[in-house]
Kinemage of the C-alpha trace (Angstrom):
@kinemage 1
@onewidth
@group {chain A} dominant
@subgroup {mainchain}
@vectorlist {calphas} color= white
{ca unk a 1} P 0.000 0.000 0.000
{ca unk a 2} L 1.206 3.498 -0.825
{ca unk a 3} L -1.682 6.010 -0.189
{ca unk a 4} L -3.610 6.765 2.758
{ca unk a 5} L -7.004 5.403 0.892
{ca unk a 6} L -4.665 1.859 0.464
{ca unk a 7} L -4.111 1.620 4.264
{ca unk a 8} L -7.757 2.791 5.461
{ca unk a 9} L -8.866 0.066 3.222
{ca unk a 10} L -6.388 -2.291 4.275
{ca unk a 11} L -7.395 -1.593 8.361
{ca unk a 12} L -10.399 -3.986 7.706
{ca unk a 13} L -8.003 -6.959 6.830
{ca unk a 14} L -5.711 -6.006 9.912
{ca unk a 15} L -8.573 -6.064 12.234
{ca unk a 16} L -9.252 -9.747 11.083
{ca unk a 17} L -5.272 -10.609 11.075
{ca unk a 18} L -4.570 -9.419 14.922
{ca unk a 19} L -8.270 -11.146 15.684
{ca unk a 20} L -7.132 -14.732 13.939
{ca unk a 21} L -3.440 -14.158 15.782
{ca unk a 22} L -5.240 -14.119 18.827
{ca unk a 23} L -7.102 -16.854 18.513
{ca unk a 24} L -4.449 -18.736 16.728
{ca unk a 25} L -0.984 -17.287 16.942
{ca unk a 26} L -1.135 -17.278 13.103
{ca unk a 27} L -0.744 -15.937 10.742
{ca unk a 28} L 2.358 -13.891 10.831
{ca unk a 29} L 1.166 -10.468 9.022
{ca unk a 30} L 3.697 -7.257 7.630
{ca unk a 31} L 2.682 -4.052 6.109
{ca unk a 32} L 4.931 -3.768 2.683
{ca unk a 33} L 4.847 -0.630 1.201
{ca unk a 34} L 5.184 -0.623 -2.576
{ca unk a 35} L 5.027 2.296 -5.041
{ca unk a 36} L 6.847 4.389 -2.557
{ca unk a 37} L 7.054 8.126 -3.081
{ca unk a 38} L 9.935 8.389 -0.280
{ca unk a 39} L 10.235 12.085 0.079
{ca unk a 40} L 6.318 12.786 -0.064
{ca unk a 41} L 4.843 14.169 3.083
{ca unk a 42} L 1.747 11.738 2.477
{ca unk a 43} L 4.974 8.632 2.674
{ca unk a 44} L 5.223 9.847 6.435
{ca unk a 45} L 2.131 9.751 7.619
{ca unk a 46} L 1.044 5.951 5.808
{ca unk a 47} L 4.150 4.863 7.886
{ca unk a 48} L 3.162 6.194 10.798
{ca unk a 49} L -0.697 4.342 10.205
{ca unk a 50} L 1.127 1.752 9.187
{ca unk a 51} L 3.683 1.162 12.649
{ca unk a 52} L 0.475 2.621 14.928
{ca unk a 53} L -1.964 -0.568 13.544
{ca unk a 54} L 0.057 -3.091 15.625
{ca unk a 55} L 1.205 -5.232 12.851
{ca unk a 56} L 5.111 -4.538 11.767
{ca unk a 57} L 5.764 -2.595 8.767
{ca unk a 58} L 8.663 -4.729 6.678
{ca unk a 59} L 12.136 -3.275 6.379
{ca unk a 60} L 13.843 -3.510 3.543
{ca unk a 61} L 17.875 -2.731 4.539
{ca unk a 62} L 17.560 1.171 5.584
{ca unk a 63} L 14.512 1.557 4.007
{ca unk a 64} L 10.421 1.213 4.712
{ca unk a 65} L 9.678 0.757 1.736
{ca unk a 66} L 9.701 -2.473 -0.508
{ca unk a 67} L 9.911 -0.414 -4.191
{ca unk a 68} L 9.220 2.999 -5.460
{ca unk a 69} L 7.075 3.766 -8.148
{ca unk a 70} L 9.161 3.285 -11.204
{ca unk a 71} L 7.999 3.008 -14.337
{ca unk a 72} L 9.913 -0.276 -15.002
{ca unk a 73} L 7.671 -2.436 -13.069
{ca unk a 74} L 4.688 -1.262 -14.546
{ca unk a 75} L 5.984 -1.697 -18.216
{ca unk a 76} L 7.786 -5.426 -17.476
{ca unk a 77} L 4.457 -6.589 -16.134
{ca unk a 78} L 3.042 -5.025 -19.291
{ca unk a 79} L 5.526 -6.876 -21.332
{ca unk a 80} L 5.074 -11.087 -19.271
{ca unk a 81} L 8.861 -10.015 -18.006
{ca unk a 82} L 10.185 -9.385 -14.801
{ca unk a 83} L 12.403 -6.425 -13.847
{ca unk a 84} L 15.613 -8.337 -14.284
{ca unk a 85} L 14.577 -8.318 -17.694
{ca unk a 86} L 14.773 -4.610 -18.125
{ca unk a 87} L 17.809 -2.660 -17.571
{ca unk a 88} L 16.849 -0.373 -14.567
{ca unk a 89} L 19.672 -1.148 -11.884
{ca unk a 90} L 17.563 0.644 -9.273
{ca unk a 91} L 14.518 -1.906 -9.928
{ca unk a 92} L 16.775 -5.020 -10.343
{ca unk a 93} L 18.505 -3.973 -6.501
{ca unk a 94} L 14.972 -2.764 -4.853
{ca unk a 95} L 13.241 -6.131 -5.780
{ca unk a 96} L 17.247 -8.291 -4.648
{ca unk a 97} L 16.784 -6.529 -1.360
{ca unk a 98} L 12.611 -7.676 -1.462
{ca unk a 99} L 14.121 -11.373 -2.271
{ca unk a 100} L 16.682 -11.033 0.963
{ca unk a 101} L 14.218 -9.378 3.466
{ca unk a 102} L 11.388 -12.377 2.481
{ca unk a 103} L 13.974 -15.166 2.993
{ca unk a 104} L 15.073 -13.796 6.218
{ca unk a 105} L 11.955 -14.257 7.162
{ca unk a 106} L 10.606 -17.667 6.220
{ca unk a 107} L 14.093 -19.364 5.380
{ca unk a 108} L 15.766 -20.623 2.815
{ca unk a 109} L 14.253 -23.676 1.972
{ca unk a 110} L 10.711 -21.786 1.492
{ca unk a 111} L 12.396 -19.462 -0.858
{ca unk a 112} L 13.471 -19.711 -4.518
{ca unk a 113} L 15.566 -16.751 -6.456
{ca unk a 114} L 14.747 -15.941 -10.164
């Protein structure tokens, strides 16, 4: 999510994650934000919704967000290719350090790299 409409929305689903978590312990829930605009006020305040709902917003290295709004993902997807496709270095590291942060996470045997 990358727009205060995308998180209201979203505080539905979160209400029924933390609900089933205490019922269950499960499942393990992040906020990713995607088609950041880093240097927007509006980026601020959806990470501060985001790390007030209770549920951890994903790091990605130094940043909070997972990718920024870059033309190349919009026109690979177009295309049936993937960013590593394309020749946008920023894309090809933003989506390496998405690929690192998610196997962290859920290990390596749950994980599979392009």
């Amino acid at each position: 999510a990358s727009s205060l409409v995308d998180v209201r929305v979203a505080m539905d689903v979160v209400d029924l994650i933390k609900q089933r978590q205490e019922l269950m312990g499960k499942p393990d829930a992040y906020w990713v934000i995607t088609k950041a605009r880093p240097k927007h006020t509006i980026h601020r305040e959806v990470v501060q919704i985001m790390e007030d709902s209770g549920l951890p917003l994903l790091r990605f290295g130094d940043k909070d967000y997972a990718c920024t709004e870059r033309t190349a993902y919009a026109w690979a997807l177009g295309e049936g290719k993937t960013v590593f496709d394309l020749d946008d270095k920023v894309a090809h590291e933003e989506m390496k350090s998405v690929y690192k942060t998610i196997k962290s996470i859920i290990g390596e045997k749950n994980v599979s790299y392009v």
